[in-house]
N, C-alpha and C positions, 0 to 999 in steps of 0.2 A: 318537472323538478324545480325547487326554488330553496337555496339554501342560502344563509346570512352566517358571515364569520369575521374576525378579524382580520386589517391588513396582515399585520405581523404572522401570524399563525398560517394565511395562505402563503404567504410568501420564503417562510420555513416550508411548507408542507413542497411545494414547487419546486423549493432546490434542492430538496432532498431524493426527491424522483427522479429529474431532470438528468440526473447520472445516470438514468439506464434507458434514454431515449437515444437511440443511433443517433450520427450525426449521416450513414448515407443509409439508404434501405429501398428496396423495388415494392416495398407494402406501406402505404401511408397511412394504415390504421397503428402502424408501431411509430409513427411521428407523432402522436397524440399523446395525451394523458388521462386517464381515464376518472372522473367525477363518479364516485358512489355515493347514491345518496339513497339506496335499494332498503335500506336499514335503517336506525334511528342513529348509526354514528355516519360522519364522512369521511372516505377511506378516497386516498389517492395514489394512483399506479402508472407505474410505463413499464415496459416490457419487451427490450432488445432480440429475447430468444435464447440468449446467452446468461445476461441479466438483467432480475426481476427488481423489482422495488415497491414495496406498500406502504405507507403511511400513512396515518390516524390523526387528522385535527380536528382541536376543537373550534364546535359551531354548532350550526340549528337547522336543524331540517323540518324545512315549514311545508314542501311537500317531495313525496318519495319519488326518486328518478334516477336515470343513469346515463351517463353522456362522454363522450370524445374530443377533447379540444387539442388543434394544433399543439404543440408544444412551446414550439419557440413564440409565438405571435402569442396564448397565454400569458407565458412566462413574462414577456418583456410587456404585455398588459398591466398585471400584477402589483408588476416592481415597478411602476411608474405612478400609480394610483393616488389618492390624498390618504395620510395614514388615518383609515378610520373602518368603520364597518363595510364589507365590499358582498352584496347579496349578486348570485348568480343563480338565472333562470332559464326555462325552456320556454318556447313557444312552438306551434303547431306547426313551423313553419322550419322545422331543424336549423335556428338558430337562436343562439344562447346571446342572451342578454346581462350584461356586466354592469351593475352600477354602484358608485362609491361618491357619494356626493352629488355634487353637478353633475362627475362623470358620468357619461353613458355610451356602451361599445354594444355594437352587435356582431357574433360574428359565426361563421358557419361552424355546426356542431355535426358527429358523423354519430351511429346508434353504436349505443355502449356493448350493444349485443356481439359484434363484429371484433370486439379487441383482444386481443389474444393474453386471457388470463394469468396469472400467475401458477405454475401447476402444484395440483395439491401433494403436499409433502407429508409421506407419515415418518414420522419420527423415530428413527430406529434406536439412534443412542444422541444423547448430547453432554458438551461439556459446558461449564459457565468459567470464563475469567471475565473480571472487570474490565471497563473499558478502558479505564489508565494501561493494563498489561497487553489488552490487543495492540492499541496503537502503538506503542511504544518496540513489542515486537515486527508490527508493520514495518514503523522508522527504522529501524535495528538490520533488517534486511533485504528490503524492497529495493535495495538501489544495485543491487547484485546480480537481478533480473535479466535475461536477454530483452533489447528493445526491436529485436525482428522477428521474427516467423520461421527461419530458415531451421530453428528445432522448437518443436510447441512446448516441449517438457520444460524450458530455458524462459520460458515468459510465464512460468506459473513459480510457485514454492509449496513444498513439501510440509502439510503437518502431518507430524508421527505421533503417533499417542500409544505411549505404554505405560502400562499401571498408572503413576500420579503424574507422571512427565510428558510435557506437550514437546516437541521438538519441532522447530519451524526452521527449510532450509530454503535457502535459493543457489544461483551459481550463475556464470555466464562463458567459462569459457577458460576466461583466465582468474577469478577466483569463487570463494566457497564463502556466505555468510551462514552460520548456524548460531541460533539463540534457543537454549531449553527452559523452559517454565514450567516452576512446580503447582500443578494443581489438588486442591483441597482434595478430591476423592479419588480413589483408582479405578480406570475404569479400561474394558479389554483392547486390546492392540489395533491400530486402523492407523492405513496409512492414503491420504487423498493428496492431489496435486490442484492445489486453488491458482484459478487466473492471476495472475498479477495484478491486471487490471479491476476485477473484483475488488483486489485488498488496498488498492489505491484509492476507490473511492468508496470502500467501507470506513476507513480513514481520515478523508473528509467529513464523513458522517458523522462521526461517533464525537462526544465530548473529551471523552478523554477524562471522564469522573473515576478516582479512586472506587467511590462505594454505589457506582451503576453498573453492575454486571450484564454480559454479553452473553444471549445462550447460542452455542453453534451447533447444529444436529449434523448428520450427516445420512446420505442415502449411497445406491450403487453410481446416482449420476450425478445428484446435486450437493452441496452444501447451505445451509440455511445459515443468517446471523436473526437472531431476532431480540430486540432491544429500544427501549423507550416509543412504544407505539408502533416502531417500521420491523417490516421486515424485508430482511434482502434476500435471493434464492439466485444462485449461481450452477450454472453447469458446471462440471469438473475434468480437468485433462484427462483424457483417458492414455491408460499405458503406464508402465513401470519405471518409478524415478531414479536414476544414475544411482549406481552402488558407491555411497560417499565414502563409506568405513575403509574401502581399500584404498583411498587417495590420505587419509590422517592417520597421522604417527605424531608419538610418541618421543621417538629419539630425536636428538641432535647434539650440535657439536658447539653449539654459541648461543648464549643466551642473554637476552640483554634488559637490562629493567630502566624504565627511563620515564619521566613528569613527561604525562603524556599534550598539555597544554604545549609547553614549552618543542617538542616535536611535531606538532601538528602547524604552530604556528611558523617554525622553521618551513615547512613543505610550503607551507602558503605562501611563504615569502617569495621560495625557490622559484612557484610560479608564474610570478610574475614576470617572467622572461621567455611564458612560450606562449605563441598564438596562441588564438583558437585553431585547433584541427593539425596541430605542428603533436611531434611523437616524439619527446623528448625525455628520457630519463633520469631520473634525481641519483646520483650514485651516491651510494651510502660506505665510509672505511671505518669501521669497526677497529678498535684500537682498544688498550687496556684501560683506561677511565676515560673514554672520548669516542665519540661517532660524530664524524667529520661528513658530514650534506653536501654535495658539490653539484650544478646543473649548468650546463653550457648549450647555448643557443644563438643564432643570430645578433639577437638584443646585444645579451653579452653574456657576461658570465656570473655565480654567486659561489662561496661554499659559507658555511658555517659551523661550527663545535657546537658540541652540546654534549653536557658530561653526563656518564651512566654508570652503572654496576652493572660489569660483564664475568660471566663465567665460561670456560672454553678457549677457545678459538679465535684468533684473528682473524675478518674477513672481510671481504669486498665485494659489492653484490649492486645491481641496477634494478631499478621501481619504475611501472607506471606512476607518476606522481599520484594522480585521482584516486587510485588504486587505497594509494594508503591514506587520502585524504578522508575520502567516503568513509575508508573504517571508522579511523581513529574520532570523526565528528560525532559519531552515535556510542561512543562508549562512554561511560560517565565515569567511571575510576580516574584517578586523579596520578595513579602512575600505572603503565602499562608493562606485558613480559613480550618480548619478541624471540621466538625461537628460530634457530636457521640451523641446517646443516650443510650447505655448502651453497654456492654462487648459482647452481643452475634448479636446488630445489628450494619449494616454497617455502615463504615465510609463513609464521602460524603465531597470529597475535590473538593471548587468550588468557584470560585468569585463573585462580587455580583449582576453583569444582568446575570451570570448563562450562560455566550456564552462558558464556560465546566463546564462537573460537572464528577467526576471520584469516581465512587462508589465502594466500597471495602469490600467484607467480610473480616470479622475477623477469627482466628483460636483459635481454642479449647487450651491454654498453661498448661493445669494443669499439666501436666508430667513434664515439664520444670522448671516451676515457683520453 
């Protein structure tokens, strides 16, 4: 094999794979990356088991081969190089030969035959949003995710697709993020539960172009994104996701409309007074043109007013601070609606065709108060 390409374009092609090479694994052919050069294009792959990754650069393929390199000891080859043309070869002797200049590395290569493929996907149905609406839905709910194991459903999120609307959910525990997206055609009902992890590092991938759409297919076990030369291919949680419909209503008894800058930079402030790893609550007093911020800690103590348009109910109620920080940083509206109906049930911050709604338990503050 002997193929010549730019630094730039290997060193794109590299870290866009490198997301789906394990960092532990008992198989050292999935620490590899796999070099195609079996065709007239070069196609570059890693392949965790869970997830896949392919991408298409450009270059030259002077002659046809196929090959395995370490991962990390590539990768950190690559990205050290002088930026210029970097050709990589085989010799008889299963070691590839790197040169880019002066430079010149040799280092063991393993046969391409042994790597564990990408598995072929037939295409049942797909949908396209562009890549500004994926990532942006990613941002929007990824941070709602469980970060452990102890439920598998809690570290993936929910797309629902009926007729023209995507519906993308997560949850963890103690709250609900949901964001719905309208897409251009209708298409029939499917509901998959995507890794978390997947859609964290489809998200580093992607540009985030208004007019580069994303197609995503789906099977019984994988989901596909496929977009600008790469493709990704993820396994899917298997099992049925939390019945959300019965935890959102409708009703309540206090309702509050408030410049959502001005509230979010209040919390920020508030925090400023807890460790890391300390579980303090921001108590919020609901008054009739005023919600009064108040957090006490070691440190010391803060409150703060901030005036709103309330309809309802007076009330008094305790937050994770994070809780409502995390929401309120990914919503772009410039004033928010907070709904409540009482002190021990959730808040439900949402606009009003409801394309998010960001559910929130409350915490217990009597110790505080």
């Amino acid at each position: 094999m002997k193929i010549i390409c730019s630094k730039s374009n290997l060193v794109r092609g590299v870290s866009i794979v490198s997301k789906a090479v394990p960092s532990k694994t008992t198989m050292p052919i999935l620490e590899c990356i796999l070099i195609d050069a079996s065709a007239d294009i070069i196609k570059l792959t890693a392949n965790d088991m869970e997830l896949g990754i392919e991408t298409q650069i450009e270059g030259e393929v002077e002659e046809r081969g196929i090959i395995a390199l370490n991962a990390r000891i590539f990768s950190e080859i690559v990205r050290k190089l002088p930026d210029n043309d970097v050709t990589i070869k085989t010799d008889e002797s299963s070691q590839a030969i790197i040169t880019c200049e002066k430079a010149k590395f040799n280092i063991a290569a393993q046969s391409g035959e042994d790597f564990s493929y990408l598995p072929v996907i037939e295409k049942e149905s797909y949908i396209t949003v562009s890549e500004f609406t994926l990532k942006e839905v990613i941002r929007q709910t990824i941070f709602s995710i469980a970060d452990n194991d102890t439920n598998k459903m809690m570290t993936g999120e929910l797309f629902e697709i009926d007729d023209n609307i995507l519906k993308v959910v997560s949850l963890d525990g103690h709250r609900i993020s949901i964001r719905k997206i309208e897409l251009k055609d209708n298409y029939s009902p499917r509901k998959v539960i995507v890794p978390g992890k997947t859609l964290q590092e489809i998200s580093k991938i992607i540009g985030g172009e208004a007019d580069v759409n994303v197609d995503i297919s789906f099977t019984k076990n994988h989901i596909v994104f496929e977009f600008d030369k790469t493709v990704v291919v993820s396994r899917l949680i298997e099992g049925n996701y939390f019945k959300i419909n019965q935890m959102l209503s409708s009703d309540y008894e206090t309702k509050v409309k408030i410049h959502k800058k001005e509230l979010l930079d209040c919390i920020d402030r508030a925090t400023l007074l807890i460790k890391e790893g300390e579980k303090k609550p921001i108590i919020i007093d609901i008054r009739d043109e005023s919600m009064e911020l108040k957090i006490k800690s070691q440190i010391g103590s803060m409150d703060e007013e901030i005036l709103i348009t309330k309809e309802g109910k007076d009330l008094l109620i305790g937050f994770n601070p994070k809780f409502l920080i995390d929401a309120l940083r990914v919503i772009d509206d410039e004033e928010v609606d907070l709904y409540f109906m009482n002190a021990k049930a959730p808040c439900f911050i949402k606009n009003e065709n409801e394309s998010y709604i960001y559910l929130i338990l409350p915490v217990n503050f009597n110790a505080v108060a």
